[in-house]
N, C-alpha and C positions, 0 to 999 in steps of 0.2 A: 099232296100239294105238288102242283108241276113246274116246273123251270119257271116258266112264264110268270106265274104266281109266286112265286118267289120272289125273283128280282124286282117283281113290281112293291113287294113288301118292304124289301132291301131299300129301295129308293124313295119311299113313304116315310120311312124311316131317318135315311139322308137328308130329307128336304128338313123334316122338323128337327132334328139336331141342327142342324145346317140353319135353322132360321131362329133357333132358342141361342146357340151359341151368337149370331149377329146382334141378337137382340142386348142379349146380357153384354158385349161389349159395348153397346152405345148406352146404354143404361149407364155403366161405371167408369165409360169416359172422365178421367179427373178423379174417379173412388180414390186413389191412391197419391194425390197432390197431396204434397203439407201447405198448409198457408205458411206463406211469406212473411217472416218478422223481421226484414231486412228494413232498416230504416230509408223513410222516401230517398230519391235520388236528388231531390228540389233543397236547397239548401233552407229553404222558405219555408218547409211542409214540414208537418208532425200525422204521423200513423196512431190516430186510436183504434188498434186493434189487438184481442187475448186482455181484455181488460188493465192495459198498458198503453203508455205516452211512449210514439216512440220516434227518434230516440226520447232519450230521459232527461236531456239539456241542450239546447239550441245556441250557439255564440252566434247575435249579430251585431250589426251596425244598427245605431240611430236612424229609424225612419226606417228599416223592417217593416215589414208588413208577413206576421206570419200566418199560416193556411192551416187549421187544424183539419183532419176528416177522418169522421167516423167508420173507421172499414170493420167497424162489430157489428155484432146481430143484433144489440141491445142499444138502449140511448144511455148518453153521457154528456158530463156538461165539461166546460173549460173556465174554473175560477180562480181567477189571483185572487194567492194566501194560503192557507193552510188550514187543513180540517176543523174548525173552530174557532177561525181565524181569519176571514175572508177580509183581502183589504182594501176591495171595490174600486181596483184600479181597469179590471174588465171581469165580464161576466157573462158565459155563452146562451146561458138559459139551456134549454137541454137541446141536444142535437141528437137527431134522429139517423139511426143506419142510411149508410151514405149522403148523409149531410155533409155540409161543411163551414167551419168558422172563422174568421178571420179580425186580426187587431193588428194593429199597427204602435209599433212601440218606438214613441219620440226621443225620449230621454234613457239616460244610463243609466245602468242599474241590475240588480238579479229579480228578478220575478218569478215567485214559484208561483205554481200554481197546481189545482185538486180537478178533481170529479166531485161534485156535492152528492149525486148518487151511490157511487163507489168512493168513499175518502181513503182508499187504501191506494186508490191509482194520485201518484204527483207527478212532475217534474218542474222544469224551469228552463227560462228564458234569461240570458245571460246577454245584457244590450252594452255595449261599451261606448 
């Protein structure tokens, strides 16, 4: 093989490392993110996401209006009461990945509230 053949192999060889390596970096652009379980910034919002309310107790005022949304993969619902216990003060019906629910809580009081899907997911709503 001559020079010339060579370096032309050498350089066949550059391009496709050279374009498998680009490749594989835009492919895993993000591989290595953790999801965010930082609770929303909105004093309003709850994060259902990792099959968790989050945070896991909300202090408002009367006349709140709070925002739940689904940042899982899977549907979830948002019921006041407690796994066997539902006490039909709101009821989201199921919310789909990246849905979103919203109630507006008038009077004081603690509200907890479930997943009917997952009854292992709770928290609550602390209205003063």
């Amino acid at each position: 093989m001559n020079l010339k053949h060579s370096l032309a192999h050498i350089s066949k060889i550059y391009i496709i490392l050279s374009t498998g390596l680009m490749l594989l970096t835009f492919i895993c652009t993000g591989c290595s993110e953790e999801e965010s379980t930082a609770p929303p910034t909105d004093s309003n919002a709850v994060s259902i996401q990792n099959n968790s309310f989050n945070p896991g107790s909300r202090t408002v005022a009367a006349g709140t209006t709070i925002k739940w949304t689904n940042n899982d993969g899977i549907t979830h619902t948002v019921t006041s009461g407690s796994p066997g216990n539902e006490t039909g003060v709101f009821d989201s019906g199921n919310i789909a990945p990246g849905q979103t629910y919203e109630f507006t809580f008038s009077t004081a009081g603690t509200f907890n509230y479930f997943c009917k899907i997952h009854p292992g997911m709770t928290a609550q709503v602390v209205v003063q």
